[in-house]
N, C-alpha and C positions, 0 to 999 in steps of 0.2 A: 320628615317626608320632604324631599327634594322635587322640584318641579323643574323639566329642564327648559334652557333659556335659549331658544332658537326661533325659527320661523314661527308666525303667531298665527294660529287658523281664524279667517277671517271670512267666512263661506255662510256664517250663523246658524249653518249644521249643529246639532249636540252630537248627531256621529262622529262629523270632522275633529270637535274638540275632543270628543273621544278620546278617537283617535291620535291625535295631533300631541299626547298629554305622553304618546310616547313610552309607555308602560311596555317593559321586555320579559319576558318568560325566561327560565334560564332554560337547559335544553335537559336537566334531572327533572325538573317540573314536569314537563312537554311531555317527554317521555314516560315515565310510570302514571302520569294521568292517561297517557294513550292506551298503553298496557291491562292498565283499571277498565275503561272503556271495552277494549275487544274480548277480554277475559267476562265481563258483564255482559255482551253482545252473543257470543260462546253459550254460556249459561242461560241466559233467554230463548235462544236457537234450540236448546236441547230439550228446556220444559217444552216449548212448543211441539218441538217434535215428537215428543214421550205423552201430550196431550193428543196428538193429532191419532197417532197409533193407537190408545185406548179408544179414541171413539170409533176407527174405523175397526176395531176386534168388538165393543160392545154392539154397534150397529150389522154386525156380520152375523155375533148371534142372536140378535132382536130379529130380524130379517129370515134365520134358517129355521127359529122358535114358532115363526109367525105361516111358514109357509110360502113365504113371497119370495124367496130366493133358488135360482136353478137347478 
């Protein structure tokens, strides 16, 4: 493991050094980790909205069973 030899962070930030330590992504990383993300972002969207539909069709007929609805 290589540590590059440039400017030295001198802030006593642990972000700075972090930072500063220079660590590069390549842009196949970046990418199919993005990919992963929206595609998981998609599929959370969907259950929720396939959750949100069930309850307002259970609560439509809890509501027309009970009387209280128009």
């Amino acid at each position: 493991m290589a540590f590059p030899t440039g400017e030295q962070e001198t802030s006593g930030s642990l972000t700075g050094h972090i930072l500063a330590q220079g660590w590069a992504d390549t842009a196949a990383e970046r990418s199919s980790s993005t990919l992963r993300v929206v595609i998981l972002m998609a599929v959370a969207l969907g259950v929720l909205v396939a959750i949100s539909v069930l309850v307002v069709l259970f609560a439509n007929d809890a509501l027309a069973g009970s009387g209280l609805s128009g």
